[in-house]
C-alpha positions in Angstrom: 0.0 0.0 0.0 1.5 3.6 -0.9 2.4 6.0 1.6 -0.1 8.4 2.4 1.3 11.7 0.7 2.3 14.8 2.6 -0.7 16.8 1.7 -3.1 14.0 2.8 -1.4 13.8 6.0 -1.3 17.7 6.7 -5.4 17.6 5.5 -5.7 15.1 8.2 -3.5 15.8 11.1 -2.3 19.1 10.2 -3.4 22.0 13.4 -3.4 25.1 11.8 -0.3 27.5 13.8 0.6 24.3 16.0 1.8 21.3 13.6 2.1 21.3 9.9 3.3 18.4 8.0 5.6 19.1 5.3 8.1 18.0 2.5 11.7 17.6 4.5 14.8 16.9 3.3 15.1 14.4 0.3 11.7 14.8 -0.2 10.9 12.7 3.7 7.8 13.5 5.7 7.9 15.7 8.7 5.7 17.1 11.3 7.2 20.8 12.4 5.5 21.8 15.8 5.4 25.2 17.8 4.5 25.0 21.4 4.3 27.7 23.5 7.7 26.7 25.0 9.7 25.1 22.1 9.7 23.7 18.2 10.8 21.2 17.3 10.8 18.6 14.1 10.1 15.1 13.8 10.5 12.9 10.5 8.6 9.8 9.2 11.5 8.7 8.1 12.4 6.4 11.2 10.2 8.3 13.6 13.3 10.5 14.2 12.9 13.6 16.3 15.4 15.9 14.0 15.4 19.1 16.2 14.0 20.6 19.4 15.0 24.6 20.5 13.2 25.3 24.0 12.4 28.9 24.5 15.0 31.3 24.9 17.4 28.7 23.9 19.9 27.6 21.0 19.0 23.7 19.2 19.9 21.3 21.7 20.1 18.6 18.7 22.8 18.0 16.1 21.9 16.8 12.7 25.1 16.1 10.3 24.9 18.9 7.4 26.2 15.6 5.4 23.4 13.2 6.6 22.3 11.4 3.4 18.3 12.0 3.6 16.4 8.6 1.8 14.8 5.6 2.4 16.9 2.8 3.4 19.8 5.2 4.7 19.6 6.5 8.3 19.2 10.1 9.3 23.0 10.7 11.3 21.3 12.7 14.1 18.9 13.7 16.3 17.7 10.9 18.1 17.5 7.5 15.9 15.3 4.7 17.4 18.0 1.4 17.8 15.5 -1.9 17.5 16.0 -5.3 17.8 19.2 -4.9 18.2 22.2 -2.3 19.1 24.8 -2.1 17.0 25.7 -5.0 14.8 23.6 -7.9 14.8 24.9 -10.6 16.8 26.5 -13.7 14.2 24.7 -11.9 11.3 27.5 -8.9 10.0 25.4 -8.6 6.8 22.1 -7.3 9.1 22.3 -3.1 9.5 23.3 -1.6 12.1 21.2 -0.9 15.4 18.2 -2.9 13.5 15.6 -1.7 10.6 13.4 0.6 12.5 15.4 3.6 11.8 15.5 3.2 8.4 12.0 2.4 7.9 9.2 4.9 7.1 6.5 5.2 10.1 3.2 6.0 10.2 1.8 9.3 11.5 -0.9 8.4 14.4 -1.9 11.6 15.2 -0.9 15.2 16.7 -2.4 16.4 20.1 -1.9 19.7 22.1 -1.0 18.6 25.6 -1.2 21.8 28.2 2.0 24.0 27.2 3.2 21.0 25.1 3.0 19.1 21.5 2.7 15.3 21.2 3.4 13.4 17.8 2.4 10.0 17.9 3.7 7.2 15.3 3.9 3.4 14.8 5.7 0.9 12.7 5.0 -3.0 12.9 6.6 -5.9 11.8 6.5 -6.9 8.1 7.7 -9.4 5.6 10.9 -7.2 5.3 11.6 -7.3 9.0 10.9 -10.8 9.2 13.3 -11.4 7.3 15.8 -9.7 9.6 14.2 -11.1 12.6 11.3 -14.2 12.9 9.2 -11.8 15.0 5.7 -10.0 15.5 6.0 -6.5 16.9 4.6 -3.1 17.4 6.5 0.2 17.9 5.4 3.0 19.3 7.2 6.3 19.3 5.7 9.6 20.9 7.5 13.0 21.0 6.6 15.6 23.5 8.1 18.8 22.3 7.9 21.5 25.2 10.1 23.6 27.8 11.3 19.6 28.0 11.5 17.1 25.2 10.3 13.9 25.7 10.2 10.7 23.7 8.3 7.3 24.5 9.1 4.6 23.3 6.2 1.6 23.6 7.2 -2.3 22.3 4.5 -4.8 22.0 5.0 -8.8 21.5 2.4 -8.9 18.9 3.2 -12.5 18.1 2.5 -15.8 19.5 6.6 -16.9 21.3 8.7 -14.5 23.3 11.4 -12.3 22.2 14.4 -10.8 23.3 15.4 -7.5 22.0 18.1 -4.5 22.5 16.8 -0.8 22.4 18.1 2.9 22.3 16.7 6.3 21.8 20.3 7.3 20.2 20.1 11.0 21.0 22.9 13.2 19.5 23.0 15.9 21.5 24.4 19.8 20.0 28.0 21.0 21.5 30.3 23.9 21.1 33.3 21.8 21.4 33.2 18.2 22.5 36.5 18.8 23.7 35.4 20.9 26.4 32.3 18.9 27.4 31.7 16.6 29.9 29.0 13.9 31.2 28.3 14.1 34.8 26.2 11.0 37.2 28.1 8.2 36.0 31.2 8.3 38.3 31.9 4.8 40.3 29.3 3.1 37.3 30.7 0.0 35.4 31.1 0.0 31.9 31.6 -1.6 28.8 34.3 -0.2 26.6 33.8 -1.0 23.1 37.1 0.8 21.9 39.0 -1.8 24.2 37.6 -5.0 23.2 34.8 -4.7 25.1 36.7 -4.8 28.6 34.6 -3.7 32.0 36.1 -0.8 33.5 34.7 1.4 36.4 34.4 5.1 35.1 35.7 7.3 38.0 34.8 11.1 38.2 33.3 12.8 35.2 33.5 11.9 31.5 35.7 13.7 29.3 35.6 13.2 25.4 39.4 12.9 24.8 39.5 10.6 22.4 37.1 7.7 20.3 34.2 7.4 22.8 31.6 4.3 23.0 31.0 2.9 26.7 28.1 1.2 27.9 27.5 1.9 31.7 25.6 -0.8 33.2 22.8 -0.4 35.9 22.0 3.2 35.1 18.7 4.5 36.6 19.6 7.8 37.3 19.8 11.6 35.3 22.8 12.4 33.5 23.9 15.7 32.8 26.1 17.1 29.5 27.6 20.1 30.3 28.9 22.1 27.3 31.3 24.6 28.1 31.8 25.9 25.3 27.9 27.5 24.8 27.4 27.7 28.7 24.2 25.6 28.8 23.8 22.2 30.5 21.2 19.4 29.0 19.9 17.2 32.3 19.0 14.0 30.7 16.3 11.6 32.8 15.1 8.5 32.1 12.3 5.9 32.7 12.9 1.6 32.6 16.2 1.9 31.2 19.2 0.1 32.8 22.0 1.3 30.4 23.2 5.1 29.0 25.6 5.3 26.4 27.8 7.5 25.7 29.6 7.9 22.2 31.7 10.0 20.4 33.7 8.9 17.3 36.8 11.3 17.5 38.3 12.2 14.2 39.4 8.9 12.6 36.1 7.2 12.5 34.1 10.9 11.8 36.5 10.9 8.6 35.5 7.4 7.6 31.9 7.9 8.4 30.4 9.4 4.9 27.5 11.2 6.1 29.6 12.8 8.8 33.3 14.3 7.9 36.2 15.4 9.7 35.2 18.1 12.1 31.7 16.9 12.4 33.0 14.7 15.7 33.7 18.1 17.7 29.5 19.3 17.2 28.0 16.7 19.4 28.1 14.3 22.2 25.5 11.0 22.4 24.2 10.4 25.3 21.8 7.5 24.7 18.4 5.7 26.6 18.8 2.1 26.4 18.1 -1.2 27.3 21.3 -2.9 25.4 24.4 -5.7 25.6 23.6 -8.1 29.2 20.7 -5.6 30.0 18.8 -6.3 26.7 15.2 -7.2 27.9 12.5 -10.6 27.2 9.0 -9.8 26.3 6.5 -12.3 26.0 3.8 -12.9 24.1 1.1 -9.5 24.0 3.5 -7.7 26.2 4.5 -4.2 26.4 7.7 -2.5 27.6 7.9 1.5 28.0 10.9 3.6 28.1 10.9 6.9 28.3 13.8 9.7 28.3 13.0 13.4 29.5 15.4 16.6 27.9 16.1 19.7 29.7 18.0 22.4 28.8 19.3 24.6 31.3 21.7 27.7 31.5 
């Protein structure tokens, strides 16, 4: 069945001054809100929140000016939804990377003013494309809450008949002056996984300090994070709901060279800080279950 086009989708969901729906980049879907407290822009295209600017304040979200904008590719920023699976798939190298959810295009469910905030609802299920990727019935759920926070739910359903287990990650990219001089505070004295190192457990002690290739998996994380950015004087506090794991990545210059739809100075603009449930924390669901997690943005002088 075709895609619903842009201007059936603005006729049906469109709220005149609050949410339009309109043409994006490569010709992709998006919903472009205005709340009282913030904008912000989410895309079809992967259900991929692609900005949010709270009042009074710069974007909090990087997207890479090289970001390669079509179906099948991945948007490189904002905050890409990682499912099944994080990363590569485990004994299948040929499967993409951090699943096919993030490449797929979404539906729109609908668009709802909620108090001084936005919500964008939209779904994707399994399919015979997926399936073939993964022997499993699902349903997705992704909702964006733009306002003086951002907030994004994300809702998995077992829509089949055997249980599953699955890996998940609301991959957020997050806008720096200078990566260099930024730092991630609330993990000190947290295990980790360090996937520059061979995947050796290490315990992180004090803050975080991008210095060189960053990708660390802290383990048993419950608690807010904060990414203080020197550089622009503005701190993002970062909470989060039924997640056990926060990643933090950073490719450094090497791997931002190598990476296509990044480049070589790209690595300085932003620092990941990512919601997940990944690596010996990824999570059973059994048969019309639902798991919920949810991560809550703040921006803050």
């Amino acid at each position: 069945m075709a895609s619903p086009s842009v201007a059936a989708l603005k006729e049906r969901f469109g709220i005149p001054g609050v949410a339009e729906i309109l043409t994006g980049n490569g010709g992709l879907a998006k919903v472009v809100v205005s709340a009282p407290e913030a904008t912000g822009e989410m895309y079809l295209h992967g259900a991929q929140v692609t900005s949010w600017i709270s009042s009074g304040r710069n974007e909090a979200l990087y997207v890479s000016p090289n970001s390669i904008w079509q179906d099948g590719r991945a948007i490189r920023g904002g905050v890409p939804i990682c499912f099944p699976w994080f990363g590569d798939k485990q004994g299948d190298p040929s499967a993409p990377a951090h699943g096919f959810v993030r490449t797929k295009s979404w539906e729109l469910e609908g668009i709802e003013s909620r108090g001084e905030g936005i919500e964008v609802t939209m779904s994707t299920t399994s399919d015979d494309v997926t399936r073939k990727w993964w022997p499993f019935d699902f349903r997705l759920i992704c909702r964006g809450t733009f306002a003086r926070g951002l907030q994004i739910d994300l809702i998995v359903t077992n829509s089949g008949s055997s249980a599953f287990w699955f890996e998940e990650a609301l991959h957020a990219y997050f806008a720096v002056g200078d990566a260099e001089s930024a730092l991630v505070h609330g993990l000190d004295a947290t295990r980790y996984i360090d996937k520059t190192d061979n995947r050796i457990e290490k315990m992180q002690s004090g803050d975080i300090y991008i210095t060189a290739e960053t990708d660390r998996v802290y383990l048993d994380t419950t608690g807010p994070v904060e990414l203080v950015d020197l550089a622009t004087s503005r701190r993002i506090h970062i909470w989060k709901q039924s997640s056990q794991t926060t990643v933090v990545w950073n490719p450094w210059m090497e791997k931002s060279i190598a990476l296509k739809d990044l480049g070589p100075e790209q690595w300085k603009e932003f620092v990941c800080i990512e919601t997940a449930n990944v690596a010996p924390l990824a999570l059973k669901l059994g048969p019309g279950e639902t798991h919920t997690m949810v991560v809550k943005v703040q921006a803050m002088p």
